[in-house]
N, C-alpha and C positions, 0 to 999 in steps of 0.2 A: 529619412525613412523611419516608417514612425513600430518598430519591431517589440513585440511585447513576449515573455516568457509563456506565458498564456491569455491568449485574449478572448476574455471572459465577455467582454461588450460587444465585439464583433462576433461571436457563437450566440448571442441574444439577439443582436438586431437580426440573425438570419431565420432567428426560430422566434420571432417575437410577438407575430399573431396568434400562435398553437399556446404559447406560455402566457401571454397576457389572458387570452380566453380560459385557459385552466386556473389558474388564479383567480380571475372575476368569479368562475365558475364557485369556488371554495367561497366567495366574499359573500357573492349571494346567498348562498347554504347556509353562513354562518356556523357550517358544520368545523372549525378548526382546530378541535383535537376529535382522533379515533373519527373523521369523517370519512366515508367512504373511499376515497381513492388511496387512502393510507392501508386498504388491505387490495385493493386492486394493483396498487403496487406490487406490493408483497406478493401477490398471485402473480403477477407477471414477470418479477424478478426473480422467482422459484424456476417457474417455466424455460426461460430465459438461460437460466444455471443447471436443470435438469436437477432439480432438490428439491425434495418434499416441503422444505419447510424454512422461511424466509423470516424471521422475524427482527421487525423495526426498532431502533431505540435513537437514541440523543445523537450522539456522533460516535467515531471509530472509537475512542479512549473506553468512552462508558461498554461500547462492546465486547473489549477487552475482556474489562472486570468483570461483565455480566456470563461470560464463558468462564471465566476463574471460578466466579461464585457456584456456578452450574455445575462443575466436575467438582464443588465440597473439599477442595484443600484445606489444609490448616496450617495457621502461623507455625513457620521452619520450615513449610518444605520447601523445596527447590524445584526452581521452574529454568530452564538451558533456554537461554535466549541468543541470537548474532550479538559480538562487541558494536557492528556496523548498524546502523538501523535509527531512524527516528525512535526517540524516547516515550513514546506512548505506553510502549509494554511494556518495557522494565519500571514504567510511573506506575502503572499499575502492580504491579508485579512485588513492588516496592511497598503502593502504598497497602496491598493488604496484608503487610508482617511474612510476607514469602521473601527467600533468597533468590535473589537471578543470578544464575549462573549464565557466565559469558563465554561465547566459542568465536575462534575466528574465525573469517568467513574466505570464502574462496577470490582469489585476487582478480579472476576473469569478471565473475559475474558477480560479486559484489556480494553473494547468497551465502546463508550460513555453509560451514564446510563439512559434508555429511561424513569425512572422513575421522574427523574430531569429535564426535559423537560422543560416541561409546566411552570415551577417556572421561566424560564432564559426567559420568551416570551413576550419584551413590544410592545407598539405601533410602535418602530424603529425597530423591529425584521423584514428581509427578506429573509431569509433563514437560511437554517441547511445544515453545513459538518457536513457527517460522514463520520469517516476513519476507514475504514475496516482494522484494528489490527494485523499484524503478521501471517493472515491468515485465518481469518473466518470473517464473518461478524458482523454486529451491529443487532440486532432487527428490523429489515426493517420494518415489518408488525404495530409495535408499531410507527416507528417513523414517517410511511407515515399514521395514523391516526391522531396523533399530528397535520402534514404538515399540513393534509386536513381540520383541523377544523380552523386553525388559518388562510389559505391561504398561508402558507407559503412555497415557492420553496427548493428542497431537490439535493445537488450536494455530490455523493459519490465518495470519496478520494479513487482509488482502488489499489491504486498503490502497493499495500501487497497482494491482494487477487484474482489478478486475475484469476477465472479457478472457485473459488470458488460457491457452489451453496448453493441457499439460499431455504428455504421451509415455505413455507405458512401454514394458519392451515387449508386449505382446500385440504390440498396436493401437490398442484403444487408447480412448481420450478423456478426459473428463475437465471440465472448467476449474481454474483455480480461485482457492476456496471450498471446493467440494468433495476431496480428497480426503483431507483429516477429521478428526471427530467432529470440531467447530471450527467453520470458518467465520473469521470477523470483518468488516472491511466500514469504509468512511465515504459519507456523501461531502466531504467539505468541497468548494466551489473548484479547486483547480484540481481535483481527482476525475478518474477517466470517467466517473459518474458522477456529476457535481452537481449540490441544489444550490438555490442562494440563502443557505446558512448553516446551521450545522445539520448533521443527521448522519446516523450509520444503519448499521442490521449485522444479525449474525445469520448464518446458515447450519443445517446439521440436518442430516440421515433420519439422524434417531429420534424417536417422536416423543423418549422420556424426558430427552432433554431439553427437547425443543419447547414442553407443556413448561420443565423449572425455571425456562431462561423466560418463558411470557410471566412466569408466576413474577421472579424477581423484578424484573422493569416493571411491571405496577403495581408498584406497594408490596409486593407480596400475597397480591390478592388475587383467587379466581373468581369471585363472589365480592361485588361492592360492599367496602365496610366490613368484609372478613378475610382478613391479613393470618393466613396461614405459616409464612416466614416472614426474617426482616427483609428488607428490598428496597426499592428506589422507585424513583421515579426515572423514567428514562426513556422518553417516544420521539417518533419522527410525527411535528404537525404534520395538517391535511395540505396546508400551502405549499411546503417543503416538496411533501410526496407528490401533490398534481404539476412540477413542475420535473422531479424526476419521470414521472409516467411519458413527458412528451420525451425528455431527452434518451430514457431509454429508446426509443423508437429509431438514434441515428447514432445509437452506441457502436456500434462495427462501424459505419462508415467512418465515423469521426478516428476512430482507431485505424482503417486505411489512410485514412489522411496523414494521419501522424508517420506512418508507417513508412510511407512514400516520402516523404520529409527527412525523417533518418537513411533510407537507401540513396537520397541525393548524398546527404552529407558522408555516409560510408564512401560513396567514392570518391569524392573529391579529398575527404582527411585520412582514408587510411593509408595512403602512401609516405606520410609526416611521421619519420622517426622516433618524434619525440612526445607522441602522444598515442595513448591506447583506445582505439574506439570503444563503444559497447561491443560486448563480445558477448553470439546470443546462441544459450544451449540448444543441445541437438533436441532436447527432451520438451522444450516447450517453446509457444510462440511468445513473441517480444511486442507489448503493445505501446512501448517507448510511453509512457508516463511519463519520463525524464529521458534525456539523450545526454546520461553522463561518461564523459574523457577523462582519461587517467595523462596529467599531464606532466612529464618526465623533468628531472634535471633544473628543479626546485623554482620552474619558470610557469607555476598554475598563475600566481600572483599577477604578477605581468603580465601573462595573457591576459587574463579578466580586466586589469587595469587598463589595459589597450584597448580590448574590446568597448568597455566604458564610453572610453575618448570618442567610440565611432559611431557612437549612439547603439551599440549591442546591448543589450542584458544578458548579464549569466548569472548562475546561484551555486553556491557552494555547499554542497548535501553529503554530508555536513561535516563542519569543523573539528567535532569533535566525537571520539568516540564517547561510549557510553561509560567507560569504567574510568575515561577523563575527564566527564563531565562533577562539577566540585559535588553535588548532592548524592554522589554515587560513590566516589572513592572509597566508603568507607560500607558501605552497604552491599554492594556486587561481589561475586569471588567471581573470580578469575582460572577458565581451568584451562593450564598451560597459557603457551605466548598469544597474544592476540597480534602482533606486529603487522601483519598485514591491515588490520581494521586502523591502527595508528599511523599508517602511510598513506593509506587512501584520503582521510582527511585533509591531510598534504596534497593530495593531487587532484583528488576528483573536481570534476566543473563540469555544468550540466548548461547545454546551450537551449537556445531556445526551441521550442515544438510544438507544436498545436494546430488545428486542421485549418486556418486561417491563412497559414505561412503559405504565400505567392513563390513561383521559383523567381523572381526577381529575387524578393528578401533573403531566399536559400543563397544564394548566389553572391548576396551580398555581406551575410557571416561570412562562410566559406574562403571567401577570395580571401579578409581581413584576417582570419586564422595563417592563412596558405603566407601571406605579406607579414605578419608576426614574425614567424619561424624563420624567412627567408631573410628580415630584419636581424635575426639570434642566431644566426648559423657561425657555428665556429671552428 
């Protein structure tokens, strides 16, 4: 059985007239950079999110920086990031002479932990990433309380959770990513919005910031040839974007898909002792990006090894926190224990997900999990 983590070939052959024809469409044009569908996106993807204002760049890393740049920090200050989290933000975080500070993250949801907050927050504190985890969100509502009393700006990492919605306690909703000042997020091919190659966007309310983040991604320039600040270069081609335009189009569904996928596996594995399923807050929907297990009793290894044997894939997200990874050690402070973010690395394994998965294949992880366990039972 031939079971893939994400199966990027099989979501093309099924969409493969719409996306070959948008592509010809850009070939013909020979419009491929700044061609039209690259803001038709962006119009759509606004709409889509309920925000003003969408703008495109390279991939999720460069949008990072392109928000850093945008809120004018300066070398020293301090940005509170999760120890748990792919390293894109603290690389950036890093590389523009800012400190990241590291907070541990909540051991359910994997989310920075809105309660440790306040403790990481000195006078060089100027914002908070949060990065929206595998497919749900962080506590928005706690963490833009925090923001507001200290003054501090709020940039969400959404590049796991886009689609995702988050709920207030007064009922309302708003998409994540659209919550804090900037939201950031990543078109790379196995995100819940994937082109085939790099690309991200950032999002934002505010229409000053929105005008600095377009000024910085080209050159610095609003006016060709007249570079106002320094800047970059940093766009999503027209290819990129016309093949995001089709896949926007079965964004929610592919997200039921996924969805339905995870509710097989909730029942079948949450009954298994020795493993944590995802565990998904009351406060926001779960678009399983990732369907990562917390697997107990020092036997993640082994499972995955097993799984291997049975022709399964699984991925380990990831190994290592951020304040253990060797290029950080010396560059991160650390506010308080992280211990939690340093055990999940130990445990976490994220199985496979994606709108593809037949319940034959569900059925056939599931069972070899369920025969593992029943193998290691002591």
């Amino acid at each position: 059985m031939n079971i893939q983590m994400v199966d990027l070939h099989g979501q093309y052959q099924r969409l493969e007239n719409e996306i070959d024809a948008a592509i010809k469409e850009v070939i013909n044009s020979t419009s491929f950079i700044n061609g039209p569908q690259v803001n038709t996106f962006c119009s759509r993807l606004a709409a889509y999110l309920n925000i003003p204002h969408v703008i495109p760049c390279g991939n999720g890393t460069d949008a990072i920086r392109l928000a850093l740049q945008a809120l004018q920090v300066k070398p020293g200050n301090e940005i509170i990031l999760p120890a748990f989290m792919y390293i894109a933000a603290a690389e950036m975080v890093a590389a523009m002479s800012l400190i990241p500070v590291l907070v541990d993250v909540d051991p359910e949801t994997f989310n920075i932990n809105t309660d440790l907050l306040e403790k990481a927050i000195t006078r060089q504190t100027k914002a908070i990433i949060v990065v929206h985890l595998f497919g749900q969100t962080c506590n928005m509502e706690a963490v833009m309380k925090i923001a507001e009393k200290y003054k501090l700006s709020i940039i969400e990492d959404n590049a796991q959770s886009l689609g995702a919605d988050y709920t207030f306690s007064d009922g309302s909703t708003k998409k994540a990513g659209t919550i804090g000042l900037i939201g950031t997020t990543s078109f790379f091919p196995t995100k819940p919005l994937g082109c085939y190659g790099d690309g991200g966007a950032l999002m934002t309310s505010n229409s000053e910031l929105a005008g600095r983040i377009r000024l910085l991604a080209n050159h610095g320039q609003s006016k060709k040839y007249h570079h106002q600040v320094v800047g970059c270069n940093s766009r999503l081609d027209t290819i990129q974007a016309a093949i995001l335009n089709v896949k926007l189009n079965y964004m929610d569904e592919f997200t039921r898909a996924r969805q339905k996928v995870a509710q097989y596996y909730d029942q079948i594995l949450r009954p298994l002792s020795k493993i944590q399923i995802p565990i998904k807050s009351a406060f926001s929907t779960h678009i399983y990006h990732q369907y990562t297990l917390c697997v107990k009793n020092d036997l993640r290894n082994s499972l995955q090894a097993y799984l291997k044997e049975k022709g399964i894939p699984s991925t380990v997200y990831y190994p290592l926190a951020v304040h253990e990874q060797e290029g950080y050690k010396w560059v991160a402070r650390l506010s308080g224990s992280v211990s939690i973010s340093s055990r999940l690395c130990k445990e976490v394994l994220s199985l496979p997900v994606h709108s593809g998965m037949t319940d034959e294949m569900i059925r056939f992880v599931t069972e070899n999990i369920v025969q593992f366990f029943r193998n290691n039972q002591e």
